[in-house]
C-alpha positions as CSV (number, residue, x, y, z in Angstrom):
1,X,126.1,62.8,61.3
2,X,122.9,64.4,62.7
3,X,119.7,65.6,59.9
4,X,120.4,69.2,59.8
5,X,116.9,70.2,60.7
6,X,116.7,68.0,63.9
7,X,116.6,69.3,67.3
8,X,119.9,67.8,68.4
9,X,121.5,69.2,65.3
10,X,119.8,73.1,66.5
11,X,120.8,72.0,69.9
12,X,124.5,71.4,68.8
13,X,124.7,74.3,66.4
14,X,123.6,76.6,69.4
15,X,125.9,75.4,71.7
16,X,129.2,75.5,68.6
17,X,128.4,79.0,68.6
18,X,129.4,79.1,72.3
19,X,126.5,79.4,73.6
20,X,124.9,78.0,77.0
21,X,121.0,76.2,77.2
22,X,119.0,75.6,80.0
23,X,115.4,73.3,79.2
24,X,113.3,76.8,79.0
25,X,115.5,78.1,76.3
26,X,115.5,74.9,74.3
27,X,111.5,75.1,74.7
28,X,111.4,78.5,73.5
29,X,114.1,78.4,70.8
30,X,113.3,75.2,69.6
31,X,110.4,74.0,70.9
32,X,112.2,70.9,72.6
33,X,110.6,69.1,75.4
34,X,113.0,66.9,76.6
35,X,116.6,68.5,76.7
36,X,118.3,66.1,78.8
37,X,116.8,63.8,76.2
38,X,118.5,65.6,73.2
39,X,121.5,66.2,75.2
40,X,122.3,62.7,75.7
41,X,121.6,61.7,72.5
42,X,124.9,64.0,71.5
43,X,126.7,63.1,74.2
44,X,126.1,59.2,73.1
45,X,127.3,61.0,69.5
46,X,130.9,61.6,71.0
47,X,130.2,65.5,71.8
48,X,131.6,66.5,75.0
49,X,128.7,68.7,76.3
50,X,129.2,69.5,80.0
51,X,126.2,70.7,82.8
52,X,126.1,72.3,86.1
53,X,123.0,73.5,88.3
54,X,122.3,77.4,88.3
55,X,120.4,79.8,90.3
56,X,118.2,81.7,87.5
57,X,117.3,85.3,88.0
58,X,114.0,84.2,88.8
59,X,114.9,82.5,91.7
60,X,114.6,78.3,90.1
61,X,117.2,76.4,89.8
62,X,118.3,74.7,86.2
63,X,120.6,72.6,84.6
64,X,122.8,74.7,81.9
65,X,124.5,73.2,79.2
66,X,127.7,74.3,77.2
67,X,130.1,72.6,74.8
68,X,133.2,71.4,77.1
69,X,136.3,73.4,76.0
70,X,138.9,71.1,75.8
């Protein structure tokens, strides 16, 4: 069970909701550093958090995050 005030917790709560994170939204919304970091740290929890590379509007190239649907 994850502190409710932790990143990972805001991290997971975010992505319950259905929604998808990239490492400059986790910076901004929850001033997180180290996504893959956090991510992991869920993942080793028994979450089933899934990634693939995008092509952002601006051009860069990220890793987005979602909550596997299964």
């Amino acid at each position: 069970m994850l502190a409710p005030n932790t990143q990972s917790a805001k991290i997971l709560k975010h992505l319950e909701a259905g929604n998808t994170l990239t490492s400059i939204e986790a910076l901004v919304l929850f001033s997180c550093e180290r996504l893959a970091a956090r991510i992991s740290e869920l993942r080793k929890s028994g979450h089933k958090i899934s990634s693939f590379r995008a092509r952002l509007h601006s051009g860069k190239r990220a890793v987005v995050y979602s909550l596997a649907t299964s």
